[in-house]
C-alpha positions in Angstrom: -62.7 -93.1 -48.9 -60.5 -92.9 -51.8 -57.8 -95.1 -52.4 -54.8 -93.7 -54.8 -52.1 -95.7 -56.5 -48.7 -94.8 -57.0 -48.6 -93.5 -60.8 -44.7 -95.1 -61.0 -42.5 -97.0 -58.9 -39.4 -95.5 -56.8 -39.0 -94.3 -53.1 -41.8 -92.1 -51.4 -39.8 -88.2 -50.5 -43.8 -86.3 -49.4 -44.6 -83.1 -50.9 -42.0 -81.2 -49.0 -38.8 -82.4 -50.6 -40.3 -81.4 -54.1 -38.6 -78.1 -55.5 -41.4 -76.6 -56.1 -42.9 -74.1 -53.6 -46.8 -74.8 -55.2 -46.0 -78.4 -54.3 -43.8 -78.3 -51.0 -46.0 -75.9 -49.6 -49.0 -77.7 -50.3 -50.9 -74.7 -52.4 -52.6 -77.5 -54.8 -53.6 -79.8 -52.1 -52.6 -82.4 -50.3 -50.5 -85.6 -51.7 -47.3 -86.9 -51.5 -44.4 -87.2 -54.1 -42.4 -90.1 -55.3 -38.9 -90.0 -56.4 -39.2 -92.2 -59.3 -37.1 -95.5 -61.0 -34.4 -93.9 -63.1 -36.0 -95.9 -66.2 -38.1 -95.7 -69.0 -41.8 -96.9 -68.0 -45.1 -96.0 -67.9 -47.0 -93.8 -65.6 -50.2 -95.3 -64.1 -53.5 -93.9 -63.4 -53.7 -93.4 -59.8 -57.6 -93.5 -59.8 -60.6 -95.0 -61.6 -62.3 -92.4 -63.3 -61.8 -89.4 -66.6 -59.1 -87.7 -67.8 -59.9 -84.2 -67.1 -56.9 -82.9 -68.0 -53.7 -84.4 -69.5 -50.1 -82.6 -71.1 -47.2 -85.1 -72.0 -46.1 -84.2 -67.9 -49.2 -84.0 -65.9 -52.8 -85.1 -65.8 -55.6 -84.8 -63.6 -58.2 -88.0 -63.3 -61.6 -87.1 -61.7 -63.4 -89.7 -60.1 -66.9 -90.8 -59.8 -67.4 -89.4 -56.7 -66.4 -85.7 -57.6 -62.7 -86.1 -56.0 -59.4 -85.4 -58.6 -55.5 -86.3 -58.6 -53.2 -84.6 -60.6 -50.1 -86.3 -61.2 -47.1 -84.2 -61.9 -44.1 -86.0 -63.8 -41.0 -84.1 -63.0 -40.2 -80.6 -62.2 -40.1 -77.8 -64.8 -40.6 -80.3 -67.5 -43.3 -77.8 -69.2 -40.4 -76.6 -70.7 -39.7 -79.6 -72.5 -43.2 -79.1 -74.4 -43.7 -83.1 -74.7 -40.3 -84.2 -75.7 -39.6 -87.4 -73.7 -43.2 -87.8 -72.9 -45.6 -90.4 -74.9 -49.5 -89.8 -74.5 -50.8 -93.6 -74.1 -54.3 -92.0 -73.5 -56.6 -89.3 -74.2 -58.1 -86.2 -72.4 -62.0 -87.3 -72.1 -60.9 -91.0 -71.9 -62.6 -93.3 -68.8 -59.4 -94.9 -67.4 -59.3 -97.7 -64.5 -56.6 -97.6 -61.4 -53.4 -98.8 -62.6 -53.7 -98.4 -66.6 -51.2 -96.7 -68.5 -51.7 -93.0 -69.0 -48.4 -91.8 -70.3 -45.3 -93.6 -71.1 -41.8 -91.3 -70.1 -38.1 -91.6 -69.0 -37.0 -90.2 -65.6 -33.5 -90.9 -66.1 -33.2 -88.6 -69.1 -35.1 -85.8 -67.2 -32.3 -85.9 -64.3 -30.0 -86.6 -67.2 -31.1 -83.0 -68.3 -30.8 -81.0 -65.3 -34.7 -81.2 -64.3 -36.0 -83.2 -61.2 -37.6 -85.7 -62.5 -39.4 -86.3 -58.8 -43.3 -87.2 -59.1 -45.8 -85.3 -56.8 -49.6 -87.2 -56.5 -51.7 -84.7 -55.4 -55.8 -85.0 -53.8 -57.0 -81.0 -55.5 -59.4 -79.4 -53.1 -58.8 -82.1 -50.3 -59.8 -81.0 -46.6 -56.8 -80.9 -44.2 -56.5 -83.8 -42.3 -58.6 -86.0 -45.1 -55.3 -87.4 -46.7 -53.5 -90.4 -44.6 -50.0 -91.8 -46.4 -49.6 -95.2 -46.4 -46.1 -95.5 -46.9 -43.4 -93.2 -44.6 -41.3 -91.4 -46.2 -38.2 -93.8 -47.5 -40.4 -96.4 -48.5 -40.3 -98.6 -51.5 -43.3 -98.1 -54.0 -44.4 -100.0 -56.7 -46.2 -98.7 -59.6 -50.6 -99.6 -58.9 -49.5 -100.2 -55.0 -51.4 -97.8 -52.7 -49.7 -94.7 -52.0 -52.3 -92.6 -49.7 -56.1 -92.5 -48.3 -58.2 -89.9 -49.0 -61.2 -90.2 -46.2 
């Protein structure tokens, strides 16, 4: 079993409120999606393991045992190619559960039009593999578990 943190603090929405038919339809995996604190912070590592991948709005952190979650900061913030964002760590860097990854502001990506909601996504999870452990609603703090992955 997996457990993944939640990357930044706010209210847990799931995968289906997220505007953003490759997330609210599930097409990258499994996961859920957090609507974040409207405040500048940074975005935690939601697993032990490598930075596989990692823009100034998304990164994907393998783990030891093969699994990866990709964290997603906001929607459509390609397009803002890094401004806003600050890279506290490297692609290729070993990280640990709960350290800083990137540093970012929601409240100026809602300021500027874009949803600044977070999906946390288990890539290439089974159906049925990924249990939340908050309901939708609920209060999460950034490093506090956010779902299972059996």
């Amino acid at each position: 079993m997996t457990t993944v943190l939640a990357p930044v603090a706010g209210y847990v929405v799931g995968l289906a409120a997220v505007p953003d038919p490759v997330f609210s339809e599930g097409l990258v995996g499994p996961g859920t999606a957090i609507d974040p604190a409207r405040e500048p912070g940074e975005v935690l590592a939601p697993i032990s393991g490598l930075i596989l991948k990692l823009h100034p709005h998304a990164y994907v952190i393998g783990g030891e045992d093969g699994r990866a979650v990709l964290v997603h900061l906001g929607i459509d913030t390609v397009l803002l190619k890094g401004e806003g964002f600050r890279l506290l760590a490297c692609e290729g860097d070993r990280v640990r559960a709960g350290q800083p990854v990137v540093a970012w502001d929601p409240g100026a990506i809602a300021a500027g039009g874009r949803s600044p909601l977070c999906p946390v996504v288990a890539l290439d999870a089974r159906p049925g593999t990924v249990r939340a452990t908050l309901a939708a609603g609920g209060a999460v703090r950034a490093g506090e578990e956010l779902f299972r992955w059996d």
